[in-house]
N, C-alpha and C positions, 0 to 999 in steps of 0.2 A: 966513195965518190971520186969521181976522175979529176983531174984538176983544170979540164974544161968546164964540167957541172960548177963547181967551186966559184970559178970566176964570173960564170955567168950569174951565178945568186950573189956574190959581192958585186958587181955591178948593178942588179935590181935593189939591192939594197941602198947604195949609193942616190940611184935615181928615189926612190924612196925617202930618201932622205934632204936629198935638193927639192923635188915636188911639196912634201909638207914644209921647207923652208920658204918657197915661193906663195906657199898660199899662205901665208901670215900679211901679206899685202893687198889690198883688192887689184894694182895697177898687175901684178906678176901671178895672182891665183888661179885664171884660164889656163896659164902655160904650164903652170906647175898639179893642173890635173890633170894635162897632159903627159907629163915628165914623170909622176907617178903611173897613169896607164903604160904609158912604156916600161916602167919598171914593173908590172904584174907581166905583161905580156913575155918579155923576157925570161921570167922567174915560172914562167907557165910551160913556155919552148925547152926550157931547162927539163923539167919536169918530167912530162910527159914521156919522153925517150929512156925512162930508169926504171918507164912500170911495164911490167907484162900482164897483157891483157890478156882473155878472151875475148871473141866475135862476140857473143853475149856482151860483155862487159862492155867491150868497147863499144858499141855499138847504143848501149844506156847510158856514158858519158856523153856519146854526140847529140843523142834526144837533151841532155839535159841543157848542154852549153847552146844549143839551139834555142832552148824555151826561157833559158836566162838572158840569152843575148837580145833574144825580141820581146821579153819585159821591161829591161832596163835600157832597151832604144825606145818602145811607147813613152814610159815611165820619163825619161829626160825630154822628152821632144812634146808631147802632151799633157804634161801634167800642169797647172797655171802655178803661177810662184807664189801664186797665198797657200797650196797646196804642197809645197817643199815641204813643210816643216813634217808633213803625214808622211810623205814619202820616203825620207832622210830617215824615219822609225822605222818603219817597215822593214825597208833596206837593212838594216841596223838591226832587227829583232831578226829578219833572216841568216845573217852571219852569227846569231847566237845560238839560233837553232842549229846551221850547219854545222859549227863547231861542236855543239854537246853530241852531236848523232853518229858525228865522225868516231867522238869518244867513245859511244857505245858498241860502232862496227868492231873498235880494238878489242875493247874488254873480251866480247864474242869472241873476237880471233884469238885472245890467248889465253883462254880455256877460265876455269874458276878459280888458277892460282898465276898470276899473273906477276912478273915481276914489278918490285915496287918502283919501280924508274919507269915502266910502264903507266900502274895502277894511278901512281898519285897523279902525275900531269893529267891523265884519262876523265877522275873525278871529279879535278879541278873546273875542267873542262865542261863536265859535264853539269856539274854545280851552277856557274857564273853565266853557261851559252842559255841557261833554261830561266834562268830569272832575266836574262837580257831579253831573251827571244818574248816570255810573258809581260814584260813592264814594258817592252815597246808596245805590243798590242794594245796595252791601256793606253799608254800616252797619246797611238794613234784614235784611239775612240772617244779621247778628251779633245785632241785638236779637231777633229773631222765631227765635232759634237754630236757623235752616236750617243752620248753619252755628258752628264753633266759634267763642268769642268769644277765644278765646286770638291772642295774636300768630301771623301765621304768615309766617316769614323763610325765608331759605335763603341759603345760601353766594352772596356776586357782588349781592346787592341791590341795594346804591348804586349801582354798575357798570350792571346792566340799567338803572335809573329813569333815571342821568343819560343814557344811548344813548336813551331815549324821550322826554327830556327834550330831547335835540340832534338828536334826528329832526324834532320839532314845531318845533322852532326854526325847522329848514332850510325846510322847506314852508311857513311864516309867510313866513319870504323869498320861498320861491318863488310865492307867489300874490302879493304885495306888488310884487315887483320883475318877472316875467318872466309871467306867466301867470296869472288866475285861472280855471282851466280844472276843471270835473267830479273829474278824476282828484284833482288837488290838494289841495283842501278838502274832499274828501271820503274822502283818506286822514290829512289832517292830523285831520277826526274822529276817524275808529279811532285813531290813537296817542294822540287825548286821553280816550277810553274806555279805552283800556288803564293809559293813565297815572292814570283817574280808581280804578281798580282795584287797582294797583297798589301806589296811593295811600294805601287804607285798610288794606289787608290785614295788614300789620304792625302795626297798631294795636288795643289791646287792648279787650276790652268795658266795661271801667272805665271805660274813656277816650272813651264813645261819646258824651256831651254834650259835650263839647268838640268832637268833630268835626261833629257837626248843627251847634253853631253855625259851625264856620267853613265846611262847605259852605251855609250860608243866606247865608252873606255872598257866599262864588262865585254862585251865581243871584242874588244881588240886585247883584253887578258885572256879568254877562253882561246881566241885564236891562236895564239903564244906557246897557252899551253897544249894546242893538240900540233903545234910543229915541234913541239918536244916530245909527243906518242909516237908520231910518224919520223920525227928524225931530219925536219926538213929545214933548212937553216933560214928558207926565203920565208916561211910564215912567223918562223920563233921572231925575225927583223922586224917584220910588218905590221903583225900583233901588238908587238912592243912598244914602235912607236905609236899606235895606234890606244892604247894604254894609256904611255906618257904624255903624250898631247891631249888625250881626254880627259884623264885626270888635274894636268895642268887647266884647261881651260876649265873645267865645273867649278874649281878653285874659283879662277878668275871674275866668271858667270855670278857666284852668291858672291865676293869681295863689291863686283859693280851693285848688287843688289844692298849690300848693306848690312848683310845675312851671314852665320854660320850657315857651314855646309847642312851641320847637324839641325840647325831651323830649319832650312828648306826643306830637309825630306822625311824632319818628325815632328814639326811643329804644332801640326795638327792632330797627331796620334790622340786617341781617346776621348777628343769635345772636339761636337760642332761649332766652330768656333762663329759667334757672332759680331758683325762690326755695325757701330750707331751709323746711322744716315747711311745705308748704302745707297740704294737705289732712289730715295724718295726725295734726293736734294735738301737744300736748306729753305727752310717755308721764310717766306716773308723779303726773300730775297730776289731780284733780278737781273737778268743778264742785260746786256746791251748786244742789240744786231745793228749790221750795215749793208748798204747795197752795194751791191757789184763796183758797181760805175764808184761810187765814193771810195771803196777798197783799190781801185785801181790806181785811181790817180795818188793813193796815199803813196802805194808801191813805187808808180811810175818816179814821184819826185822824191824818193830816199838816198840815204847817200849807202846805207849799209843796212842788207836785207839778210838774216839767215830764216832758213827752213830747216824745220823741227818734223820729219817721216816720222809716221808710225805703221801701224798693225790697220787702219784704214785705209792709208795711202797702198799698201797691199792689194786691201777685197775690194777698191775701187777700180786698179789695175791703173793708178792714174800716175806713173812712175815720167810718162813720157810725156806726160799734159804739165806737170811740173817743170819737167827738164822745159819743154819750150816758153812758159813765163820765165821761168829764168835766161834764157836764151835775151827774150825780148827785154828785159830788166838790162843785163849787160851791153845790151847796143844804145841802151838808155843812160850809160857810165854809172848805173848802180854795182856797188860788190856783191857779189851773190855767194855763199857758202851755206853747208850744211849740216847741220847738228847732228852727231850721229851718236844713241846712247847705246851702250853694249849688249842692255836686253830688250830694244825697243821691238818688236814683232815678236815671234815665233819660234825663232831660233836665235842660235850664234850668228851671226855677220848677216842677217836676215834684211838689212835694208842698203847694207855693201851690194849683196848680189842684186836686189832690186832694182837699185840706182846705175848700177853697172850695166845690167839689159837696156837699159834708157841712154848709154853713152855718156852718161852725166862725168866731166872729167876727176880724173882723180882727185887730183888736188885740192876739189870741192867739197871732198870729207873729210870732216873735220870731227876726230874722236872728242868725248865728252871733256877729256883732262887738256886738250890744245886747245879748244874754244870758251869752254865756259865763262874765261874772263873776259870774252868780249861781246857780250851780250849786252853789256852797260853801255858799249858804244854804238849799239844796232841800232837803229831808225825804227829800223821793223822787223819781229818775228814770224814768221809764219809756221807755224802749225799745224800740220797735215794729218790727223788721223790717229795722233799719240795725246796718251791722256795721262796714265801714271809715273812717268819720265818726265814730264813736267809738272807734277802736282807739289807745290807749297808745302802740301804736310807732310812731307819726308823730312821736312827743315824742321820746321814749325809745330806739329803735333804730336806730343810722347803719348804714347798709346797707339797709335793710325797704324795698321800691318804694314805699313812701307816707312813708319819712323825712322832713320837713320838711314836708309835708300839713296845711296847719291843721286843726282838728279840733273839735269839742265837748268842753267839759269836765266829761263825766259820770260819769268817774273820779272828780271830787272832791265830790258828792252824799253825803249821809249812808250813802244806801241805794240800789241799782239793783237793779231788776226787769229781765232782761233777756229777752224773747219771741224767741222763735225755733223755727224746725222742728224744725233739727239742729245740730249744733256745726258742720256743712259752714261753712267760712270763706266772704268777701264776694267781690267780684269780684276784687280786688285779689289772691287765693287766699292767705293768710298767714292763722296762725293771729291770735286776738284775747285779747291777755291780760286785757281785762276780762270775760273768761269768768268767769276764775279766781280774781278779786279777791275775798276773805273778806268784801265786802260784797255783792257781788253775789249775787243770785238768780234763778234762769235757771225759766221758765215753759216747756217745750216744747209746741210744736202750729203747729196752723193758728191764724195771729192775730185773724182774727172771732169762731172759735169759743172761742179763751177770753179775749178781751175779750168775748164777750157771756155766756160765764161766770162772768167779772168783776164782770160789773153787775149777775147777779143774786146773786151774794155779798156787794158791796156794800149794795143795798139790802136784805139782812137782816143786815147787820153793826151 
């Protein structure tokens, strides 16, 4: 490699490196998707100029970068933001596939006896890109509900995974040690699609940010290791950080949760697991509703209002209906902030980028561990659409799937507003006793449509 190539992949790497550091912020993450794009495009102009083509060849690179550039322009510019989180999989299960496939083209090129500085990155590769590629596909069929988000076990589970587990094993040996031959690596795929399947399926839709992030971390290992088959120093960087940051955040993901990692992705191995009271509420008990008009002026005269986003305030689209009562709140000399819990929606930062397309300003997110203690001083809660981020029995009930759950403390607000459709419990399927709470006040509907009934209550209030 010349030591113009050289420089120009430590420079992608670098921007790669400032990009993932900017997007640890929601005020600096737009720039720093940028700062990373520039460092792929770089590390791509690098690139290209070291391979020698054929007109064939080259010519099914251009097909391809054509049909990826006009999916992933539709895919950002149409797809609605309750739909990121399908997307973000997809995306994500595609670089697991690319990665294993790449693997395969090597193996092919270097015959059935391949060197081990070859073979093993190749494996690797091919191993981790085929369970990422298959366990995004589930997660996308859990979020996009093709499919039930509920666990789904059966009797022998562990049993069947570890056999699928000591099948890829074998075939790891046997291309390793005896043969990298066709049949091989190309059965040792399917058992890692089956095992990528496998993989997810007992895992519940609660649980689906924690699994994007740690299948983002498998394609960004698989990545790694096929810039360690090819020799390229821009994907072994990419990969890696792409790894470290994923693994770091899955970590962080079940810590918010309250969870080992090891809970979240076996918890459910073997039993359907049953919870009392999901769906069917607590009989004999009653909520309290209010009207509009009454909710507003409650609003209009506070002196400290936060909002509580959830995975509603999403399928409502109602990010900007929020932003403007709170607009109108603040010309009212109310303080307006926002509670923001680290697995509320879909994904990671899923109500960051939310609130962000709304212009709502920075400073008005407020992570779970900055705000919580000032919930005792709020007037008023508001509650948009989030249900097990706020529920009591993460506190209060040993037993509840979310026992030990860090949570928001909206409970202890003077007064909560709580929006919602129906009493239908959150992902978690358990009832929520701050239904019930003799402060709380429950607003039923669609959340655009009465936040934007809200505003105009407000401003005749």
């Amino acid at each position: 490699m010349s030591l113009f190539y050289a420089l120009a992949y430590l420079l992608a790497a670098v921007l790669f490196i400032l990009g993932l550091k900017q997007l640890s912020s929601p005020k600096t993450a737009r720039n720093g998707n940028f700062t990373a794009a520039a460092g792929m495009v770089i590390a791509l102009g690098a690139t290209v100029p070291q391979l020698h083509f054929t007109a064939a060849g080259a010519l099914i690179i251009l097909i391809g970068v054509v049909i990826g550039a006009a999916v992933g322009t539709i895919g950002a510019r149409q797809v609605k933001m309750t739909q990121i989180p399908q997307m973000v999989a997809l995306f994500n299960g595609a670089g697991g596939a690319a990665a294993a496939l790449v693997a395969v083209a090597e193996l092919v090129k270097f015959g059935a006896h391949p060197p081990l500085t070859e073979a093993l990155p190749s494996v690797f590769s091919i191993v981790i890109g085929s369970v990422s590629f298959a366990g995004s596909l589930v997660a996308f069929a859990k979020l996009q509900e093709l499919m039930t988000g509920t666990p789904i076990t059966y009797p022998g589970q562990q049993l069947v995974n570890g056999l699928l587990a000591a099948a890829i094993f074998g075939f790891v040996i046997a291309v390793l040690a005896i043969a990298s031959i066709p049949f091989s690596f190309l059965a040792l795929m399917l058992l890692a699609l089956i095992l990528g399947v496998a993989f997810v399926l007992p895992i519940g839709g609660a649980d689906m940010p924690v699994v994007i992030s740690l299948l983002n971390a498998f394609t960004g290992l698989a990545v790694a290791a096929s810039g360690f088959t090819l020799n390229n120093f821009a994907l072994i960087v990419a990969g890696t950080l792409v790894g470290a940051s994923g693994s770091l955040l899955t970590k962080l993901m079940s810590d918010a949760m309250g969870r080992s990692l090891g809970n979240v992705l076996f918890g459910a191995f073997g039993k359907v697991q049953a919870v009392a009271g999901a769906a069917a509420g607590k009989e004999g008990r009653t909520v309290r509703t209010g009207s509009v008009e009454d909710l507003a002026t409650l609003l209009a005269y506070s002196r400290r209002v936060i909002i509580v986003p959830g995975y509603g305030l999403a399928v409502a689209q109602a990010q900007h209906a929020v932003r403007e009562l709170a607009d109108l709140l603040e010309k009212r000399g109310v303080e307006v902030n926002y509670a923001i819990h680290p697995v509320a929606g879909r994904m990671p930062g899923h109500m960051n980028v939310l609130l962000a397309e709304a212009n709502v300003p920075y400073e008005q997110l407020k992570e779970m561990d900055e705000i919580n203690d000032e919930f005792k001083n709020a007037d008023v809660v508001l509650v948009v659409g989030a249900n097990d981020v706020v529920n009591p029995a993460a506190r209060n009930t040993p037993g509840s799937p979310i026992y030990g759950m860090p949570i928001l403390n909206a409970d202890q607000a003077k007064n909560i507003v709580f929006m919602k459709r129906s009493m239908r419990p959150g992902f978690a399927g358990i009832d929520n006793d701050l239904l019930y709470d003799p402060k709380t006040i429950m607003l039923f509907g669609d959340a655009k449509d009465s936040l934007t009934k809200l505003v105009s209550a407000v401003k005749a209030a």
